[in-house]
C-alpha positions as MATLAB code, in Angstrom:
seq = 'XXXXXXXXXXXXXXXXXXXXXXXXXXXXXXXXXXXXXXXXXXXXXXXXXXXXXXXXXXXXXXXX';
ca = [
      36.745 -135.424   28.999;
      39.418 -133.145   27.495;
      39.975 -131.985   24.634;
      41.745 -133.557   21.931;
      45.275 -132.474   20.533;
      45.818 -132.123   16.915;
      49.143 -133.833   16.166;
      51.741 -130.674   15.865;
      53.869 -131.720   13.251;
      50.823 -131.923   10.670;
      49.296 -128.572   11.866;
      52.971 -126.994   10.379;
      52.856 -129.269    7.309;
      49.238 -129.310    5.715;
      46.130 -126.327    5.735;
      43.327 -127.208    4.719;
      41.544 -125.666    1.370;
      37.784 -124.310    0.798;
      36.461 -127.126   -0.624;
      38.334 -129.697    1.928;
      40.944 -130.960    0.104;
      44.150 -130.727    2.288;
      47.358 -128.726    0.666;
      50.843 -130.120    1.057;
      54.544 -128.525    0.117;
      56.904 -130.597   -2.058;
      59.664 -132.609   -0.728;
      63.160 -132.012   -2.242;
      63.489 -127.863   -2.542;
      66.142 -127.437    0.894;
      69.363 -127.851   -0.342;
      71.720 -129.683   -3.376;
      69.574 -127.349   -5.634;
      72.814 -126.352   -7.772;
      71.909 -130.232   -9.859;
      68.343 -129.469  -10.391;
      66.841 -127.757  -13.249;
      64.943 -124.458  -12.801;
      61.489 -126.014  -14.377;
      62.129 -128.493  -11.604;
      62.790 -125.965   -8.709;
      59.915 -124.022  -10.166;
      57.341 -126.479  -10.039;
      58.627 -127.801   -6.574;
      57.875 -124.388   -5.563;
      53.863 -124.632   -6.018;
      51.614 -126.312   -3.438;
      50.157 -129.704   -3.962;
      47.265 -131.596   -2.846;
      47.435 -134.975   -0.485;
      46.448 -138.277   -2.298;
      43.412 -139.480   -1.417;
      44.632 -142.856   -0.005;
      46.391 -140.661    2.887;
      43.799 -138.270    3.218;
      42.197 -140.283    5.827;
      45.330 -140.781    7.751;
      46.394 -136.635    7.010;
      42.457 -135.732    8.744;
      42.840 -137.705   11.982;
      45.811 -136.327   12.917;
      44.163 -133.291   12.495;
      41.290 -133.691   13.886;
      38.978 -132.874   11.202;
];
């Protein structure tokens, strides 16, 4: 049997940390950022971690 494929898009979007909680970006930093306050941008800036409901989902895609 071959191999499987780890879904693409989620091997771009999420690593993985050293305990095994999976790391995410925040949505909303690309563009219209003239309206947003700078504690806003700023903390939109730092990584976050994936709830635990999707985590499930987040690992089978890839392949964990």
């Amino acid at each position: 049997m071959p191999k499987t494929k780890t879904n693409s898009g989620a091997k771009k979007r999420f690593t993985i940390t050293g305990s095994g909680k999976i790391k995410r970006k925040h949505a909303f930093k690309r563009h219209i950022l003239t309206k947003k306050s700078n504690k806003r941008k700023r903390d939109l800036g730092y990584f976050g971690l994936v709830s635990s409901a999707d985590e499930k989902n987040i690992k089978h895609l890839l392949k964990i």
